[in-house]
C-alpha positions, 0 to 999 in steps of 0.5 A: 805207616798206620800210628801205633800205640806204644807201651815201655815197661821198666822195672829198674828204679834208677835213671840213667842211660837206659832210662834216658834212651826209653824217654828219647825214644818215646818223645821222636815216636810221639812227634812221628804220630804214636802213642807212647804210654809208660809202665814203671816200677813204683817211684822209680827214676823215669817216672816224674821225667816221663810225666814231665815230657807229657807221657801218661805213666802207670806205676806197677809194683815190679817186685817178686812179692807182687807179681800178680798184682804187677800182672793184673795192672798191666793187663788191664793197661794192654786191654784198655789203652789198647796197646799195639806194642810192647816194649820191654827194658829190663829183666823182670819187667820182660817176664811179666810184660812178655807173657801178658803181651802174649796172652793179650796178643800184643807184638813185643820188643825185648830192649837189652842195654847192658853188654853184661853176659846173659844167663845161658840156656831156657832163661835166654830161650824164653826170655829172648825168643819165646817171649819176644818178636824181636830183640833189640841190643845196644852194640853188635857184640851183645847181639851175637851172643844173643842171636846164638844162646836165644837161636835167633836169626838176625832179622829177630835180633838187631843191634841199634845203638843210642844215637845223639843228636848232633845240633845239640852237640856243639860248643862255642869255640869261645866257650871252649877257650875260656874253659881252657884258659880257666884251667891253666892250660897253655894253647900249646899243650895237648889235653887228654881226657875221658867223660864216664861215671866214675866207677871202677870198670871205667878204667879211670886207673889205667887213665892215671898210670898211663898218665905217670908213664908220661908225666916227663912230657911237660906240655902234655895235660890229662882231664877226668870229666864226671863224678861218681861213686868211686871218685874220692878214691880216684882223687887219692889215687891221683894224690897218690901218684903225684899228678895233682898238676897233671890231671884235672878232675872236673866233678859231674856237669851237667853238660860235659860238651864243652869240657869235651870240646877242650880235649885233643884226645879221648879215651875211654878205658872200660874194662866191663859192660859197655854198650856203644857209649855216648861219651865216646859218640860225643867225642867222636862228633866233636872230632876228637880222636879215640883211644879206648879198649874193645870191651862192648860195642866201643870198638863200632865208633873207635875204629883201630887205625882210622878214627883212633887206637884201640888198645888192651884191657887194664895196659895203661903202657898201651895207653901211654904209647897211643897217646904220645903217637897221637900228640906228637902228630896233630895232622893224625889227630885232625885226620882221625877225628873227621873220620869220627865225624862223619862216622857219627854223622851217618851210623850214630844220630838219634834220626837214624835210631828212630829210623831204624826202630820204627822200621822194627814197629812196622813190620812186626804189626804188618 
């Protein structure tokens, strides 16, 4: 394949999953030969890890008040920098970067992170056909509803997970012990915990009801790992409900690995906008079974009866139950978490996103 040169435009001022993959990206393409280049919102939140990682960033004034200047930049930025893709992030940056891309003649990737619906009717027309080449989602469920509102085939819109790289997933087992031992726990208990920003869709709640249901289980420990906004309300739920010997809140780390790698069980109970998430694909490949809900693209990793249990939105006694089944069969839990593996292993690696996004770039500049 002939190196391309690559434009990620981003319009969101935040740093987070959406961010992190773009810049992930843009180094695995750099180290395959191309040229990456960022457009992004002025003092938005990748621009200094962009500059950072060695990439030439240009800062665009993303907003409604600015759009011509927004559009003229960008222009002379596909014009000069000779770009041959676009690669588009959020909302307001695919309207603008897909009608210059168009009038530049440039071949453009529409990148939907969010699980969250999209609005229905010329909005998804323009936005995910007219103005794109192929769309790209980050779980199956998302690209559904994509290829039907947008009246794309499947070759026009593909699901590509954030893949993880799995040598950096690793603690040591003495790590691992410490960080047990330094929490109180016995070798005999069974700890059972979810890693997430701490927000309300995360379905910390569910977490600790379900805890509640089996606080009578005497060696049974559960583990909130993260921080967030809505973490004080969290803790005081907790108090509220009496588990302040039974869960353990960590705050935010960060690396969560080894504090992942002390669970027996992950769960994740996400009642909203869940992609496929990385928490779980971090679990998975440390060989944790899982036990989440079916919201986004959880249910690609959680596979119901093979790699763990998936149970309802908001049903913390459905949670209790797949728990306690899960503790009281350790050869269960050493079974389903291979099986999430190998899973990660061979459809979830960062190798594979890379792979499969280069195949995109390829063959729409053929």
């Amino acid at each position: 394949m002939k190196p391309l040169t690559i434009l990620h435009t981003e319009a969101s001022p935040g740093w987070g999953g959406q961010e992190i993959r773009s810049l992930k990206e843009a180094v695995g393409m750099t180290r395959r030969g191309h040229r990456v280049l960022f457009a992004i919102q002025k003092g938005g939140g990748l621009v200094q890890p962009a500059r950072d990682a060695g990439f030439n960033v240009y800062e665009i004034p993303f907003k409604k008040l600015s759009l011509f200047k927004a559009c003229w930049i960008l222009f002379c930025v596909m014009k000069r920098e000779k770009v041959d893709v676009v690669n588009t992030h959020s909302s307001l940056d695919a309207w603008l970067g897909g009608v210059i891309a168009r009038l530049t003649k440039k071949k453009v990737i529409r990148t939907r992170h969010l699980s969250t619906p999209v609005r229905r009717g010329l909005n998804s027309y323009l936005l995910y056909n007219r103005l794109a080449d192929v769309v790209v989602t980050t779980c199956e469920k998302t690209a559904i509803i994509l290829r039907k509102q947008a009246k794309l085939k499947s070759s026009e819109c593909l699901s590509i997970p954030t893949g993880i790289e799995l040598n950096k997933i690793n603690p040591h087992p003495i790590l691992v012990a410490d960080f047990r031992r330094n929490l109180g726990w016995k070798e005999e208990d069974c700890v059972v915990g979810t890693c997430c920003v701490l927000r309300g869709w995360k379905g910390i709640s569910d977490l600790l009801y379900a805890a509640k249901t089996l606080e009578h289980i005497p060696h049974l420990k559960w583990l909130v790992i993260g921080g967030g906004v809505s973490e004080d309300y969290f803790r005081q739920q907790q108090k509220n409900l009496g588990l302040e010997d039974k869960v353990i809140f960590t705050g935010h780390l960060n690396s969560p690995y080894v504090a992942i790698g002390a669970l027996d069980i992950f769960v994740l109970l996400s009642w909203a906008n869940e992609g496929v998430s990385q928490a779980s694909l971090q679990a998975a490949a440390l060989k944790k079974p899982l036990v989440t809900t079916a919201v986004g693209g959880l249910k690609e990793v959680c596979i119901d009866g093979k790699t763990g249990f998936i149970v309802g939105i908001k049903r913390p006694f459905e949670v209790a139950r797949a728990v306690e089944k899960l503790m009281k069969d350790p050869s269960l839990r050493q079974e389903m978490g291979e099986r999430a593996y190998f899973l990660v292993k061979k459809y979830f690696t960062q190798t594979e996103t890379l792979n499969r996004m280069e195949q995109i770039y390829e063959r729409i500049n053929q």
